[in-house]
N, C-alpha and C positions, 0 to 999 in steps of 0.2 A: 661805909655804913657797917654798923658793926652786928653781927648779928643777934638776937635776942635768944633768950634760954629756950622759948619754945621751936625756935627752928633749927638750934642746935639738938633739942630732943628731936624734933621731925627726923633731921637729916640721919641722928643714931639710929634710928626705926628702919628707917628705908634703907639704910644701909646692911642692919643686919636683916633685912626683909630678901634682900637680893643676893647676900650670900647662904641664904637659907634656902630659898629655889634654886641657886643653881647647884649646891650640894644636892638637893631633892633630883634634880635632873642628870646629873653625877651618877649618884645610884641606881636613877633607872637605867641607863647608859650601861654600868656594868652587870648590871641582871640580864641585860639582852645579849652582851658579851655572853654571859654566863652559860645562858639559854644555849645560845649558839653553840659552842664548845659541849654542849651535853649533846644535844643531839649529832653534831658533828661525829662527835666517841662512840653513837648507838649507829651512827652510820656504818663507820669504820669497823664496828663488832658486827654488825649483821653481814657486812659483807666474807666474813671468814665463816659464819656461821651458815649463812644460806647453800655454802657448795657440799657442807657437811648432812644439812637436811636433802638436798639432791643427791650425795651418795647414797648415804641407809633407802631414801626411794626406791633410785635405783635397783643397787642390790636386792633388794625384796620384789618386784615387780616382774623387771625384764627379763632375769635367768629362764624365770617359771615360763610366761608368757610367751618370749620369743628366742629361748637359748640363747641369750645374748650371755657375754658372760661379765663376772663382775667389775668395777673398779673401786678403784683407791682416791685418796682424798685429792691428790693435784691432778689426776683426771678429772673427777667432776669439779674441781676449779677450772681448768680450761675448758670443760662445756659451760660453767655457767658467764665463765666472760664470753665465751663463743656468744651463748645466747641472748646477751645485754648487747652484743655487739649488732647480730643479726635483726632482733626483737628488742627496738629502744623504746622503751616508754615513758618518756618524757613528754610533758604537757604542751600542749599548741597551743598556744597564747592568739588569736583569732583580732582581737581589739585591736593589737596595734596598726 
């Protein structure tokens, strides 16, 4: 049976219907990649940045305080891994 002009237009419709959503699904797809990848990079920069706001602390605080005396930047990078090590705070997930 041969087909008639209206379900040859049908079938163009639905055809470009469904490469149309799944283009639309494509893109969301690489926005959540995207997403991903940015805060990934804000993770990666916080963590150089967080041992640099623990030194200037540091130094300003503990000299006066407790005679302690000062450090330098890969020292307070090995306290602040010390203390992600010690002090995890990662979320407990309870539900499962």
């Amino acid at each position: 049976m041969e087909p008639t002009k209206e379900s040859k237009s049908t079938q163009k419709t639905k055809d470009k219907m469904s490469v149309y959503f799944q283009k639309k699904e494509h893109l969301l797809d690489e926005k959540k990649k995207e997403v991903n990848d940015i805060k990934r990079g804000a993770e990666a920069a916080a963590n150089f940045i967080r041992p640099l706001v623990l030194m200037l602390l540091w130094n300003w605080i503990m000299p006066g305080l407790f005679g302690l005396a000062t450090i330098g930047y890969l020292q307070a990078f090995g306290l602040y891994i010390m203390s992600r090590i010690l002090f995890n705070h990662e979320d407990v997930n309870y539900d499962e």
